[in-house]
FILUM-501250 format. One record per atom (N, C-alpha, C, CB): residue in three letters; x, y, z. Coordinates in steps of 0.001 Angstrom, whole numbers, plus 500000, padded with zeros to 6 digits. Glycine has a CB too. Layout:
AlaXYZ
...
% end
This chain:
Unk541728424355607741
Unk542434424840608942
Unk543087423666609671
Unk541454425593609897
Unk544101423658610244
Unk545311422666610845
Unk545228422990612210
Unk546946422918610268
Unk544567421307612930
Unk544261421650614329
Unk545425421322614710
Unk543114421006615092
Unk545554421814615523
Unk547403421511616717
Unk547330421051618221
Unk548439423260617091
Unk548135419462617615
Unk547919418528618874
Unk547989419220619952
Unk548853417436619057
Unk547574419314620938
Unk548036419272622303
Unk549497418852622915
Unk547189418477622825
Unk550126420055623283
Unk551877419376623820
Unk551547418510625240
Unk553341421010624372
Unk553226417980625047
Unk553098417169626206
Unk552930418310627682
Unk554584416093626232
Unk553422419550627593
Unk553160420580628799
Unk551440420523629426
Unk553525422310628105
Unk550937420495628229
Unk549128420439629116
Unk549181419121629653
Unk547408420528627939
Unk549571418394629008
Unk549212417148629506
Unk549867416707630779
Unk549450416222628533
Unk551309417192631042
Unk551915417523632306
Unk550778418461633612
Unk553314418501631768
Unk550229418994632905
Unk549807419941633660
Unk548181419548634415
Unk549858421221632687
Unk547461418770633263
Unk546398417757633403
Unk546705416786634418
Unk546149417054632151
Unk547980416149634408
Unk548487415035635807
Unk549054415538636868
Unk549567413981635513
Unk548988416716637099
Unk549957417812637872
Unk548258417646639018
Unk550620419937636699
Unk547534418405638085
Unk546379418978638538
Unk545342417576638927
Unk545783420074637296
Unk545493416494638582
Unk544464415486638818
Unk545264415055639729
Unk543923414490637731
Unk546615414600640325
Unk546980413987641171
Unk546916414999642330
Unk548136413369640832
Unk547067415938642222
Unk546908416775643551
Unk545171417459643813
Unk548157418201643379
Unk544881417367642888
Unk543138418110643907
Unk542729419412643458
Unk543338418526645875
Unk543554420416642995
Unk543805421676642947
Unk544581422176641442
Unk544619421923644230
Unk544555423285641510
Unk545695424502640522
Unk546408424593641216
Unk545412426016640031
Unk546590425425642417
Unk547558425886643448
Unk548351424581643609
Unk546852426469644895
Unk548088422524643475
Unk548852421819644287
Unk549417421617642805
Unk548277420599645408
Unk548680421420641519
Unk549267421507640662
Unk550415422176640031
Unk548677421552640346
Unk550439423586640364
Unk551183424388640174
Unk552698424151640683
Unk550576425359640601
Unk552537423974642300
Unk553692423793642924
Unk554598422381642652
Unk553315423942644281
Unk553662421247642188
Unk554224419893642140
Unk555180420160641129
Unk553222418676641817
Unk554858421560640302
Unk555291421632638826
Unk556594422964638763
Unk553690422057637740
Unk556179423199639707
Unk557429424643640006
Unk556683426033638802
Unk559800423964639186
Unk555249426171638877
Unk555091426976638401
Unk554054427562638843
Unk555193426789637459
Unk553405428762638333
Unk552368429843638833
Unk551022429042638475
Unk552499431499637978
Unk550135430015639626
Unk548620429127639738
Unk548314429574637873
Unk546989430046641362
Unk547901430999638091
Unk547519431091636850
Unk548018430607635286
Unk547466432113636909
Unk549565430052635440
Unk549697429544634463
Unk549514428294634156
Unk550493429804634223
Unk549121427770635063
Unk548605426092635586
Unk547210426383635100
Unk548680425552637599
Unk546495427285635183
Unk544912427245634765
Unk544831427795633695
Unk543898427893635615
Unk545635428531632954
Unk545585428295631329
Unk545965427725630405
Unk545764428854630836
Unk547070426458630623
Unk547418425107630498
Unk546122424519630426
Unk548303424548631607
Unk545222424157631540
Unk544584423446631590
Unk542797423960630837
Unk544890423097632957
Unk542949424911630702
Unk542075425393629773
Unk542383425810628314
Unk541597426352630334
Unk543706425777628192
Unk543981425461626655
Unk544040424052625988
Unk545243425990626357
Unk544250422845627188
Unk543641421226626889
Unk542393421557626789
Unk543817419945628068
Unk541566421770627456
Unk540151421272627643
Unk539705421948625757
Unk539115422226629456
Unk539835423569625850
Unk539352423890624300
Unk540401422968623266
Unk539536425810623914
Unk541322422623622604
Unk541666421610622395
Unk540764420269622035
Unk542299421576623272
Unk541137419704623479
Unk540109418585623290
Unk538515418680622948
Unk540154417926624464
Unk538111420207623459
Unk536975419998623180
Unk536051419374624282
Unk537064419338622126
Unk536195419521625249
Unk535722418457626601
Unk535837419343628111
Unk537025416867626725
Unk535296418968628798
Unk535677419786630259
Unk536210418704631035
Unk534314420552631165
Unk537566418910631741
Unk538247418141632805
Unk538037418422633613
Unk539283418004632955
Unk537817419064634673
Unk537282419347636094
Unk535914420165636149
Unk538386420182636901
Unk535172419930637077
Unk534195420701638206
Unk534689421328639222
Unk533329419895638876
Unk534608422563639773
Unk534953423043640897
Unk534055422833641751
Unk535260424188640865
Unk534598422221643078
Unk533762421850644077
Unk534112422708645779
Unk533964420142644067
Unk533504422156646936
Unk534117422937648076
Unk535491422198648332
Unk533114422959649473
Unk535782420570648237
Unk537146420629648422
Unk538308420761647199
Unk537349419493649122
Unk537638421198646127
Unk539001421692645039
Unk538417421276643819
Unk540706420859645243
Unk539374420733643259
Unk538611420495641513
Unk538453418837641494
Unk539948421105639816
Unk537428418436641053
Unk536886417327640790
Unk536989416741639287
Unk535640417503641202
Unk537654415709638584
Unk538081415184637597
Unk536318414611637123
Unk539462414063637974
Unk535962414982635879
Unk535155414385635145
Unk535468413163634774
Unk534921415015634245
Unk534538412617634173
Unk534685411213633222
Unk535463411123632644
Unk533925410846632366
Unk535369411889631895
Unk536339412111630892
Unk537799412166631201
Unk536028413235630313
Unk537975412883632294
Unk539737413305632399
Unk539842412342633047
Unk540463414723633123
Unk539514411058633823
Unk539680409865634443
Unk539804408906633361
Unk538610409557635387
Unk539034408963632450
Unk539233408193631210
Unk540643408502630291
Unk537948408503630335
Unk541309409876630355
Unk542109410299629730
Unk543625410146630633
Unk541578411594629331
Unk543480409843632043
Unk544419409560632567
Unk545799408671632480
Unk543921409412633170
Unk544959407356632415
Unk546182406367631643
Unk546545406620630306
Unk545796404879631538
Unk546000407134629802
Unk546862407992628425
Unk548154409032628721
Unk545672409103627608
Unk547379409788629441
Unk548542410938630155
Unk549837410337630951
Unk547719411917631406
Unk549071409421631610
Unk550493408629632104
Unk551525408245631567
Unk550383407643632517
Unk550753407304630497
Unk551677407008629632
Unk552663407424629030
Unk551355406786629071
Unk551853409239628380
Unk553038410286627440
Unk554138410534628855
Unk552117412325626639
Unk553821410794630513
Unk555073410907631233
Unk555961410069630960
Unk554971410853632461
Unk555313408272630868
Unk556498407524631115
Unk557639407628629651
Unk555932405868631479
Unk556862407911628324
Unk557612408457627343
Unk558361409525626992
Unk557134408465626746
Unk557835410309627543
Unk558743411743627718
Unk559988411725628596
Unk557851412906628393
Unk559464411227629567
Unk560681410627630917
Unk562367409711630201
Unk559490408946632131
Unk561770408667629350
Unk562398407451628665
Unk563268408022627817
Unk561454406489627909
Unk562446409460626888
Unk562679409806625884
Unk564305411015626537
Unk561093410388625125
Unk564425411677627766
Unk565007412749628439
Unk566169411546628583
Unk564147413601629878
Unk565991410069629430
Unk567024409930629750
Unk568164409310628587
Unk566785409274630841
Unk567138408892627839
Unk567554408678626779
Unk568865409753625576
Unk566268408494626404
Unk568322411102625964
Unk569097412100624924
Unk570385411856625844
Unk568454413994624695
Unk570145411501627204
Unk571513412300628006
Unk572191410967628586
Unk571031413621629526
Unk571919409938627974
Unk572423408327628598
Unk573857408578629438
Unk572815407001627079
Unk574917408816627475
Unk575512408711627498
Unk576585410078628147
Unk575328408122626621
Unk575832410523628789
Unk577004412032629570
Unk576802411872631231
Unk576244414203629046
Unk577991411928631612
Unk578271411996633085
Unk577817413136633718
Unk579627411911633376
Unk577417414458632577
Unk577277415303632890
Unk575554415502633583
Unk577825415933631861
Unk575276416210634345
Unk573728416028634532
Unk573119415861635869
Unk573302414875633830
Unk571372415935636320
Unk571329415502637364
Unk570805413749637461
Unk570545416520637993
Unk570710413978638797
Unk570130412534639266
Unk569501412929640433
Unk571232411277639565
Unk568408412356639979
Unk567412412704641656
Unk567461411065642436
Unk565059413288641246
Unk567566411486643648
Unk567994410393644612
Unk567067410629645646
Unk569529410423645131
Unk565647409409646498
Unk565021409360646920
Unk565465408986648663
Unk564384408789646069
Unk565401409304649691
Unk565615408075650712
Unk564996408967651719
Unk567324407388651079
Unk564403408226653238
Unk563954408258654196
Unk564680409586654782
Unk564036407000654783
Unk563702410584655669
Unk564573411583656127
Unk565776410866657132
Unk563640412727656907
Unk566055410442657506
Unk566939410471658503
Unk568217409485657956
Unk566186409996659895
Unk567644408024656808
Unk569185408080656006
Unk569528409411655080
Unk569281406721654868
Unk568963410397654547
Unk569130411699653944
Unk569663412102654476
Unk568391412460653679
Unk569316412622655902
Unk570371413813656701
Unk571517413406657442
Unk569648414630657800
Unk571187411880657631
Unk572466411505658515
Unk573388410520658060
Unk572087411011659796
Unk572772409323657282
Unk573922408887656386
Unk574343409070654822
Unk573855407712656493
Unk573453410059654292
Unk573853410148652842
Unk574948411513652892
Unk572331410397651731
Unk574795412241653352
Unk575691413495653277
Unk577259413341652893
Unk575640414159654668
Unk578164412252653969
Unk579237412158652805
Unk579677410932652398
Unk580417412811653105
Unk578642410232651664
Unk578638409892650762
Unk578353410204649080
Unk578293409386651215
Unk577721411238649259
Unk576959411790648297
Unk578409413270647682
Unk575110412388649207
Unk578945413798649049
Unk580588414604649162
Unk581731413459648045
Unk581353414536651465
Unk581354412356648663
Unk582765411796647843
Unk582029411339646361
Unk583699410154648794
Unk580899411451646182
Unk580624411757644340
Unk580804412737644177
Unk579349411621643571
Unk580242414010644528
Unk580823415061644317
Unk582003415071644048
Unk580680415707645062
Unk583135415132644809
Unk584334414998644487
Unk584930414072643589
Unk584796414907645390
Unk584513413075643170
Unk584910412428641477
Unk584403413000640513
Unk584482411029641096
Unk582995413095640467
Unk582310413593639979
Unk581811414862639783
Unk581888413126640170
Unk582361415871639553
Unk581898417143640052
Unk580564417656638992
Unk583291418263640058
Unk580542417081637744
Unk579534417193636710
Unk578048416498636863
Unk580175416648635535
Unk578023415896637879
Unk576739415206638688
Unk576416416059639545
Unk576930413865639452
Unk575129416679639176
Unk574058417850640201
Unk572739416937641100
Unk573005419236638827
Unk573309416279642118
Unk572379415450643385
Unk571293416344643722
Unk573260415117644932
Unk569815416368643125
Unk568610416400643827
Unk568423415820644626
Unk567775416247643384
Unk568149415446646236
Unk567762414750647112
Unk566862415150647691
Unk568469414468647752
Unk565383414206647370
Unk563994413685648461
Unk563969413633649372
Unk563462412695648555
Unk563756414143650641
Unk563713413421651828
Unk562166412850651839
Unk564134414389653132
Unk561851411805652108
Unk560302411709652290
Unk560153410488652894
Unk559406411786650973
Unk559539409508653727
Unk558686408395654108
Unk558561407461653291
Unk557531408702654382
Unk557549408544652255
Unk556715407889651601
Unk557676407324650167
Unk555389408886651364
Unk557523406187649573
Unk558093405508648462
Unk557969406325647208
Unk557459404185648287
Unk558847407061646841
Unk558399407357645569
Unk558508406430644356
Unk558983408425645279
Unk557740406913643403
Unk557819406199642539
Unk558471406014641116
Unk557012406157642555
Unk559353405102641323
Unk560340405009640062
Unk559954404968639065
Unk561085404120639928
Unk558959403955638363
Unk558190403742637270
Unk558218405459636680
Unk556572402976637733
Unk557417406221637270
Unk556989406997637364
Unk557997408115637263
Unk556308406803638206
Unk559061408204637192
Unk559919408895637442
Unk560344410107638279
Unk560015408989636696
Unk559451409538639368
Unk559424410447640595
Unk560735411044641346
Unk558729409690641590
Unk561635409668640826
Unk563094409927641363
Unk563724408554640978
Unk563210410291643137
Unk565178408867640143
Unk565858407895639243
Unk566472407005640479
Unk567080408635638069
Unk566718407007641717
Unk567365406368642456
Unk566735406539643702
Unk568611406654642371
Unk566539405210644137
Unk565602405479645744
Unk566621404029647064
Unk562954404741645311
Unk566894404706648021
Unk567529404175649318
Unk566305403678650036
Unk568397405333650229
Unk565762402275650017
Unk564519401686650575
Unk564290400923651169
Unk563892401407650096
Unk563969400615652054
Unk563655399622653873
Unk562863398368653405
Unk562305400660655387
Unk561921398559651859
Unk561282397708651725
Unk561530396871650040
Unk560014398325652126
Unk561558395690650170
Unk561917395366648707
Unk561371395419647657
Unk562171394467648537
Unk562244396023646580
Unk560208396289645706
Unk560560395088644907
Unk559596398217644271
Unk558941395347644424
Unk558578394217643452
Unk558187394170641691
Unk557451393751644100
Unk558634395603641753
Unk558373395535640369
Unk559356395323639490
Unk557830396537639988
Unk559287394704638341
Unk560477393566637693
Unk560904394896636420
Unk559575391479636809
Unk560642396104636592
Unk561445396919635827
Unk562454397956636850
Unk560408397750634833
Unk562425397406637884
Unk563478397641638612
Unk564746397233638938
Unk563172397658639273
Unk565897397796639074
Unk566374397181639041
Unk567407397557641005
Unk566784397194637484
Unk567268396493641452
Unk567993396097643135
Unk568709395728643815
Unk567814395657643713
Unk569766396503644653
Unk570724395885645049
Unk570765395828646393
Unk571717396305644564
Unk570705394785647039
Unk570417394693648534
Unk571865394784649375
Unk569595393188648867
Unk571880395924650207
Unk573247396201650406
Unk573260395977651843
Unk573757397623649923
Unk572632395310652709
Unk572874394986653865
Unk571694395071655111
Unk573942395726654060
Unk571884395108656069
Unk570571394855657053
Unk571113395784658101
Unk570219393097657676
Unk570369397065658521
Unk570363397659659549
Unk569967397558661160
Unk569955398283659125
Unk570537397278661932
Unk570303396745663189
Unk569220397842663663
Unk571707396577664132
Unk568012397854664382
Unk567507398972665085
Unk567790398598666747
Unk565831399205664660
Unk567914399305667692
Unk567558399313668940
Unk566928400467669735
Unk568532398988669456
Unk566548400158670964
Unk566251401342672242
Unk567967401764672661
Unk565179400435673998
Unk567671403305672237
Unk568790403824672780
Unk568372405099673702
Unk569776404163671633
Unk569038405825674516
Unk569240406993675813
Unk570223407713675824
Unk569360406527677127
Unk570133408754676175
Unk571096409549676155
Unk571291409202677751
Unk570802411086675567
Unk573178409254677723
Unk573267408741679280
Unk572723409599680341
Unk574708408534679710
Unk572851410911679988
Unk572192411851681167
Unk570541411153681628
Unk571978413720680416
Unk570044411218680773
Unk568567410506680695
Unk568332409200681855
Unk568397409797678997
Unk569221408264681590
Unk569519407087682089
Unk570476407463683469
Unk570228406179680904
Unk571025408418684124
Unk571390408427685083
Unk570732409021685833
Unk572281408638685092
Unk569815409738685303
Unk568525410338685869
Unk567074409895686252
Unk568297411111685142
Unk567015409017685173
Unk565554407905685913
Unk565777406548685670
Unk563860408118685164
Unk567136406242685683
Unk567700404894685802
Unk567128403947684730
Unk567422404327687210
Unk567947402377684512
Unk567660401934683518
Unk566811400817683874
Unk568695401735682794
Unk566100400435682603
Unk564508399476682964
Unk565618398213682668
Unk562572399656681536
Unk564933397346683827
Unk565120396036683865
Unk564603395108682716
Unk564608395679685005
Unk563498395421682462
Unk562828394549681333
Unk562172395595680272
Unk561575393471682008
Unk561220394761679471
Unk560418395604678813
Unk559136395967679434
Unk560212395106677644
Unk558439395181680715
Unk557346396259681606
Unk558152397703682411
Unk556534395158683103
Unk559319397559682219
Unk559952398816682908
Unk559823400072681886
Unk561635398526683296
Unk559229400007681234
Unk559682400766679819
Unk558396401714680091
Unk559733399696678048
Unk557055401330680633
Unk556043401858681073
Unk556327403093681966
Unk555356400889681655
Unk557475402927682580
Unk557641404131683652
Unk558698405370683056
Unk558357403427685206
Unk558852404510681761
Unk559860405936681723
Unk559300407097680355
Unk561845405302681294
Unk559914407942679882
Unk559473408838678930
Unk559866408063677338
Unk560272410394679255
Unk558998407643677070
Unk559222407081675212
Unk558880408119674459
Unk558165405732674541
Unk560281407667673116
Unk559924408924672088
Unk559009408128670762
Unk561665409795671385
Unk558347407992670301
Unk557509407003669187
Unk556640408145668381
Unk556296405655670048
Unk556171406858667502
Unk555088407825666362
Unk553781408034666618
Unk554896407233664973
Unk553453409531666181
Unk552079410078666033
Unk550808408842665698
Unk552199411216664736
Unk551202408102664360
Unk550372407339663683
Unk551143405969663819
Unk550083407885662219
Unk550053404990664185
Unk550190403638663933
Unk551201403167662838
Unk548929403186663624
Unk551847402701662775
Unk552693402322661617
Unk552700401142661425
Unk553924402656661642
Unk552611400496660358
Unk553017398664659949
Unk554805397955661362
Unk553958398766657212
Unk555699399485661194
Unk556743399689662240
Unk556502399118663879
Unk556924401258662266
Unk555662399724664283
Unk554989399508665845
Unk554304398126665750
Unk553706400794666326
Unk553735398010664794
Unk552334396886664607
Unk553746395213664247
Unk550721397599662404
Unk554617395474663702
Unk555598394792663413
Unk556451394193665002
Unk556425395779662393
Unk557122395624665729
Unk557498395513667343
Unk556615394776667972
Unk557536396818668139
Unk555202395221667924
Unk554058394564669004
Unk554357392556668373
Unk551741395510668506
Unk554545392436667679
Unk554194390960667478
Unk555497390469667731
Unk553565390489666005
Unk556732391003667618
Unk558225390562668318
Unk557931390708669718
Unk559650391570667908
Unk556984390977670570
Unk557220390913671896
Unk557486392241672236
Unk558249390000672272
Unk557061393430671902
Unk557346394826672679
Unk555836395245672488
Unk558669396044671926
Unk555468395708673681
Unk554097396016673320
Unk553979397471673245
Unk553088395439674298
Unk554144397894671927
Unk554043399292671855
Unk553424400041671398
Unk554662399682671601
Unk552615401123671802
Unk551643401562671526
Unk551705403572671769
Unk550671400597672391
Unk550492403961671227
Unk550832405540671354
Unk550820406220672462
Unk550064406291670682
Unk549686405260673038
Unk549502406334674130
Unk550810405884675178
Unk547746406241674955
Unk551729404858675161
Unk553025405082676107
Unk554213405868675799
Unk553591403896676373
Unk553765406489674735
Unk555048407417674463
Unk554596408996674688
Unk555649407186672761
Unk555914409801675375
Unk555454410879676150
Unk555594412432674727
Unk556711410969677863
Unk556680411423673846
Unk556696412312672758
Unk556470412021671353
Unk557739412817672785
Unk555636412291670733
Unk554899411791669860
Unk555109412251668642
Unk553778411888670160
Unk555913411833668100
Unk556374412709666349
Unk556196411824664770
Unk558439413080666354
Unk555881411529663755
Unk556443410690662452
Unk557667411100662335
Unk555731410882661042
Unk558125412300662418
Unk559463412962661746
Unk560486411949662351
Unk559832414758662220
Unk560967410977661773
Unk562194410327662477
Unk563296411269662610
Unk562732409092661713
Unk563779412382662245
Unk564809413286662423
Unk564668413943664075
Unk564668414450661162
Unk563391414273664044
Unk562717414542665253
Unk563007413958666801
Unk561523414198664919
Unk562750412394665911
Unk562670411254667321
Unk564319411231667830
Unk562053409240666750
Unk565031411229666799
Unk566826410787666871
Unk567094412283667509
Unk567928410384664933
Unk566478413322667535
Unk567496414367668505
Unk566487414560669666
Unk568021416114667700
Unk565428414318669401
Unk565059413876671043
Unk565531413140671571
Unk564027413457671411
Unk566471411978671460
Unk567155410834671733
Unk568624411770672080
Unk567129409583670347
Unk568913412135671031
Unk570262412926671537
Unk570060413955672638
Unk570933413743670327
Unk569271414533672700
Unk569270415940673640
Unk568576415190675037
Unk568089417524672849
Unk568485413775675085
Unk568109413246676728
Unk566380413340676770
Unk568934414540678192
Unk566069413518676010
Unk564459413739676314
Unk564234412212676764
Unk563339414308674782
Unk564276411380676192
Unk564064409985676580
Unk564426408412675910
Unk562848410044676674
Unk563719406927676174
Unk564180406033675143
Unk563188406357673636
Unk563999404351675803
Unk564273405921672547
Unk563368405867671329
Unk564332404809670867
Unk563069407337670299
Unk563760404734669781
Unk564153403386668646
Unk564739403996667646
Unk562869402449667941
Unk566255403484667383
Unk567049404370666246
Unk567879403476665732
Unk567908405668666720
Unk568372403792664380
Unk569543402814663826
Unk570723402741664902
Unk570208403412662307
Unk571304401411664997
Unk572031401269665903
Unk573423401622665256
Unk571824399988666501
Unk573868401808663929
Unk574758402453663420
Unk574816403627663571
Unk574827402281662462
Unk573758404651664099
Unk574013406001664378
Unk574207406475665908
Unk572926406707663793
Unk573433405658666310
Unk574083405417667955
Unk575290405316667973
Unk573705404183668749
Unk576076404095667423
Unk577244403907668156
Unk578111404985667741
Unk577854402566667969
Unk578080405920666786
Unk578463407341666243
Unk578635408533667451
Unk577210407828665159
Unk577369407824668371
Unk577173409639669388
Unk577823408555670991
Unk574372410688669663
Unk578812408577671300
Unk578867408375672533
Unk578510408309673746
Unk579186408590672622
Unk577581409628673584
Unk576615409610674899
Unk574992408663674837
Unk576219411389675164
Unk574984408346673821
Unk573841407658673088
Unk574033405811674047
Unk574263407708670846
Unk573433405346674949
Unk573652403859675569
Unk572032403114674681
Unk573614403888677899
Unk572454401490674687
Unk571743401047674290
Unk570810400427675785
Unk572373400296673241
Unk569512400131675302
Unk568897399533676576
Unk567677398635676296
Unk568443400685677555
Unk567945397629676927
Unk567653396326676390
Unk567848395377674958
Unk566592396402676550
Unk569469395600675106
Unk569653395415673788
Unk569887393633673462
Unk570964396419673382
Unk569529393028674438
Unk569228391658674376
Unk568401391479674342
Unk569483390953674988
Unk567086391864674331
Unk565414391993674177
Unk564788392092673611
Unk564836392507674444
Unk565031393335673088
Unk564718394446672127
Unk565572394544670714
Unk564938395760672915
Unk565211393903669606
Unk565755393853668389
Unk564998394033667110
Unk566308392784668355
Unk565594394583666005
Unk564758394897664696
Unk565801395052663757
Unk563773396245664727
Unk565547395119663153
Unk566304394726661395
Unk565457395641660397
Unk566027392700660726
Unk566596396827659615
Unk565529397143658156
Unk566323396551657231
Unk565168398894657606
Unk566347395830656225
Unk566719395529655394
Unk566664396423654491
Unk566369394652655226
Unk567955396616653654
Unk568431397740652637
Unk568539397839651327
Unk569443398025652810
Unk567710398375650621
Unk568268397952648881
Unk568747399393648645
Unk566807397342647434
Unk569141399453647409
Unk569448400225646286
Unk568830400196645175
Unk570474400076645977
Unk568063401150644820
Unk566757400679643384
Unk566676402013642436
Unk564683400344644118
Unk566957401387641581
Unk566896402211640406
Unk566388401864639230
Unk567939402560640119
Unk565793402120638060
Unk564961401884636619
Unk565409401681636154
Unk564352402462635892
Unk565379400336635335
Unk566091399477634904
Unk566722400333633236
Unk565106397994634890
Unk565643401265633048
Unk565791401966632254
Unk567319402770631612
Unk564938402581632706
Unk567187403312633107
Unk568291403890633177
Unk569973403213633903
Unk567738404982633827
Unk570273401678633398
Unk571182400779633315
Unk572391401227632100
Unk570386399440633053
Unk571974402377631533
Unk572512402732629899
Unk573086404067630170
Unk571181402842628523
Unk572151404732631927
Unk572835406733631968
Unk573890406043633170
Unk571236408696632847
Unk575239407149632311
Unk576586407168632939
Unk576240407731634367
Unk577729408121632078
Unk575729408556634381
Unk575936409494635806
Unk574802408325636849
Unk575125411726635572
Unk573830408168636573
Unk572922407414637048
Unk573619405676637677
Unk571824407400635752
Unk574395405370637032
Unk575093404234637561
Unk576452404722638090
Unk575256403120636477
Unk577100405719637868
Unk577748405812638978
Unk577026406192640339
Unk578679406642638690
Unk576314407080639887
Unk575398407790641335
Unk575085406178642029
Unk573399408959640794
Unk574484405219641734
Unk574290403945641768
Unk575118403324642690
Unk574406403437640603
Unk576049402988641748
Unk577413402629642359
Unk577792403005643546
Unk578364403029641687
Unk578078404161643929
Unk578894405346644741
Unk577477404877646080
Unk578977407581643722
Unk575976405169645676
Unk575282404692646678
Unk575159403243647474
Unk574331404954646264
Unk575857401997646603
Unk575561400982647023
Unk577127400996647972
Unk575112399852645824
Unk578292401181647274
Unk579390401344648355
Unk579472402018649288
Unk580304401618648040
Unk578404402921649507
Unk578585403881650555
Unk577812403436651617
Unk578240405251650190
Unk576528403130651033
Unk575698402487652453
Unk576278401065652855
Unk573888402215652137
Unk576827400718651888
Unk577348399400652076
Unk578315399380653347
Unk578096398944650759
Unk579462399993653257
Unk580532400573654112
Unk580286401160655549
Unk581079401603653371
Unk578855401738655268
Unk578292402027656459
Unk577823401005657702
Unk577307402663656049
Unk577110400240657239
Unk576280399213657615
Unk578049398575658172
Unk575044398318656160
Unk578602398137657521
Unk580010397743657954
Unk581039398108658853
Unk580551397799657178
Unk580589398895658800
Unk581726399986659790
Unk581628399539661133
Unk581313401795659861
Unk580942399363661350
Unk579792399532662934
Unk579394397980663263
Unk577889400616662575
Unk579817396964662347
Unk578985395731662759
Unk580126395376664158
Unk578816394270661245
Unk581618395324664159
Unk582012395122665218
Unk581889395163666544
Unk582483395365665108
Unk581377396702666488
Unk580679397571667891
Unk579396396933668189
Unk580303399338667618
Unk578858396729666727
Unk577571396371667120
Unk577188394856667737
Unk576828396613665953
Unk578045394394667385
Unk578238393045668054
Unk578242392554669355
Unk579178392688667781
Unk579009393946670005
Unk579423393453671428
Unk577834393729672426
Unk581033394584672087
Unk576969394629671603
Unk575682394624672090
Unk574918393483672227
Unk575040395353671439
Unk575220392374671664
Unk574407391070671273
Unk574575390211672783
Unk575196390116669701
% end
């Protein structure tokens, strides 16, 4: 009798289910049904011959075994992944998933991402919004817009410029509880900042702003959040100073004081140096944020 390997789908479905906790988180990471996620994973286990999870009170618990079998599984992603971009290198045709921070997503990628479209009309743009770094290796997403430089040497990076941050107000705001003289003035008025401590705040506090949670009156992570509380007058927050100088009613305050810098790459898998659509998508991203960052340094100047 002729035993039959295990496809790469269980094994998708095995890293689906160990990185998230669950069937149900498995399922969704995967765009598919609980129950077909749990007969995947019980057609590996008879297969192998072995049990991969315990059910526990907070979800499914990975045995020895499926912890031991992990960096294996990884591995067949990063081959299967290699092996996809590989069939489709050479066609313009196709997608590209593109990673970046919510608020370069909603506010500076949109037309940029219009004028690939429009060369390109055979390029289908998936776009991430998320915080958190995804991971390229990994093929979490072929192209990521990132604040921080990576370091892994199968990447490949193009550093496209340095984003100014400042304290900005909506003028209504500022004609209404007037503007702080210094940075102890900043205590009296309504700050928009983050829920959770960030490396961000912890970074400000050692430039000389002492900022902390409990002085902010509105408390969000969602940076999309903080920037239209900023627009709609709620109070000061901290925003790219390229999107400020965009909204007119938007004033800067303490902008001799108060300064920050994100530095910008462009990062993509070195892998994929060989897919057509993937280096234009590339391309089209490094001129676009590039242009951006540019646009605005004049204006931004006269703030200095």
């Amino acid at each position: 009798m002729t035993i039959q390997e295990p496809g790469w789908d269980l094994y998708r479905a095995f890293l689906a289910v160990l990185e998230e906790g669950s069937l149900s988180g498995g399922a969704r990471s995967l765009g598919l049904t609980q129950p077909t996620i749990g007969r995947q994973i019980e057609a590996l286990e008879q297969a192998l011959g072995v049990k991969l999870f315990t059910r526990s009170q907070t979800g499914l618990t990975p045995t020895d075994t499926a912890l031991a079998l992990r960096p294996f599984a990884e591995n067949l992603r990063i081959t299967a992944n290699a092996l996809r971009r590989a069939s489709t290198a050479a066609s313009h045709r196709g997608t590209v998933r593109i990673t970046a921070s919510d608020v370069v997503g909603a506010e500076i990628l949109p037309p940029i991402l219009t004028a690939l479209r429009e060369a390109h009309p055979d390029i289908i743009v998936e776009l991430v919004l998320s915080n958190r770094s995804q991971d390229l290796l990994q093929r979490d997403a072929d192209i990521a817009v990132r604040m921080v430089q990576p370091s892994q040497a199968a990447l490949i990076a193009r550093k496209v410029g340095v984003i100014p941050l400042g304290l900005f107000a909506h003028r209504r705001y500022l004609e209404q509880a007037g503007r702080p003289a210094g940075v102890a003035d900043l205590k009296q008025h309504a700050l928009i900042g983050f829920d959770q401590e960030t490396s961000y705040i912890r970074n400000m506090q050692k430039h000389g702003l002492p900022l902390s949670r409990d002085m902010f009156s509105l408390r969000t992570d969602n940076q999309l959040a903080q920037l239209a509380a900023i627009r709609a007058g709620y109070g000061i927050g901290m925003c790219q100073t390229p999107l400020a100088m965009h909204s007119p009613d938007l004033q800067p305050v303490l902008a001799r004081v108060v300064k920050s810098e994100l530095p910008t790459w462009i990062v993509m898998h070195e892998d994929l140096r060989s897919s057509a659509r993937c280096r234009i998508a590339f391309d089209a991203l490094v001129a676009g944020v590039s242009s951006y960052i540019a646009s605005t340094n004049p204006a931004i100047a006269q703030l200095s």
